[in-house]
SEVEX-792106 format. One record per residue: x, z negated, y of N, C-alpha, C, O, CB in turn; residue in one letter. Coordinates in steps of 0.1 Angstrom, whole numbers, plus 5000, padded with zeros to 4 digits. Glycine has a CB too. Example, Ala and Ser with C-alpha at 12.3 -4.5 7.8 and 13.67 -1.06 7.14 Angstrom:
BEGIN
513249224943512349224955513249224967514249154967511349104955a;512849294978513749294989512949215000513449205011514149434994s;
//
This chain:
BEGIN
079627585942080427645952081627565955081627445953079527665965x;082627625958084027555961083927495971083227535980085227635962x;084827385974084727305987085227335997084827276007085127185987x;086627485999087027566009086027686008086127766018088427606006x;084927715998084127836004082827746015082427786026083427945988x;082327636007081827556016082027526032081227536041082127456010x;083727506032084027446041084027576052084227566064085327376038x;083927676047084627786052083127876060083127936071085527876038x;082127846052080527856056080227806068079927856079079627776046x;080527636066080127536077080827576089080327546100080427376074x;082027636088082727656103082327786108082027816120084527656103x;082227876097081428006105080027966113079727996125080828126091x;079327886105077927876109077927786127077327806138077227766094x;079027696122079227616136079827716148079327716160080627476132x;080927816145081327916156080127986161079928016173082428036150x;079328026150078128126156077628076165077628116177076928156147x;077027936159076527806173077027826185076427846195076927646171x;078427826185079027806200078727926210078427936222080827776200x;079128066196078928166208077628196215077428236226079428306204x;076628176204075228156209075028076221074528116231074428106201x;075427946217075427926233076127946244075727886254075327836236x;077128006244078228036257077628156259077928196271080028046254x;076928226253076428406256075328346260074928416269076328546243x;074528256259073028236262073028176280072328186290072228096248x;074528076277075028016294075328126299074228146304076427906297x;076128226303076328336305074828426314074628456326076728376290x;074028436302073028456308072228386316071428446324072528496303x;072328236315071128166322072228146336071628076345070327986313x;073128186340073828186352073528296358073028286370075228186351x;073728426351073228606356071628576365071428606376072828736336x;070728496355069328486359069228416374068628426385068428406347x;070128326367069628206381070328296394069728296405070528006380x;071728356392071828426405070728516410070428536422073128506404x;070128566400069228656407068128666411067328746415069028736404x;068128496409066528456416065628446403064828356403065728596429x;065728546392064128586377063828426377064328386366064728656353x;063328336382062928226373062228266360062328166352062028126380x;061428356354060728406348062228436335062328406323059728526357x;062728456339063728506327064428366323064828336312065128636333x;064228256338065428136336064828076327065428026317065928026348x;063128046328062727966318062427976302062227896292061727946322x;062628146305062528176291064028126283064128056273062128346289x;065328216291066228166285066728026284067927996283066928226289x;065827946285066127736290064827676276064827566271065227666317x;064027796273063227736260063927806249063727746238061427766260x;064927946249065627966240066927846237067327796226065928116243x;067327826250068027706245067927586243068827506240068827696248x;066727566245066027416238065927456216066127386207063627396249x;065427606217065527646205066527636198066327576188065227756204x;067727676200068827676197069427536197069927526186069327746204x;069627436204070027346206071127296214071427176214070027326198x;
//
């Protein structure tokens, strides 16, 4: 594999990361305003999953 298709993999893969977690913060803000602890913990072990 070429070292710009490489390179070009690793930054997609790394962007995905970020939006996953800025959409996952997103939600664990929505939850917590609304009181779900039930939803906060789930979404707080998805982002232990995620990292």
């Amino acid at each position: 594999m070429s070292r710009n298709r490489h390179q070009s993999i690793t930054q997609t893969a790394q962007l995905h990361r970020e939006n996953l977690r800025r959409n996952l913060e997103r939600r664990l803000e929505a939850a917590r305003a609304s009181g779900d602890q039930s939803l906060v913990k789930m979404l707080e072990a998805e982002a232990s999953y995620i990292g």
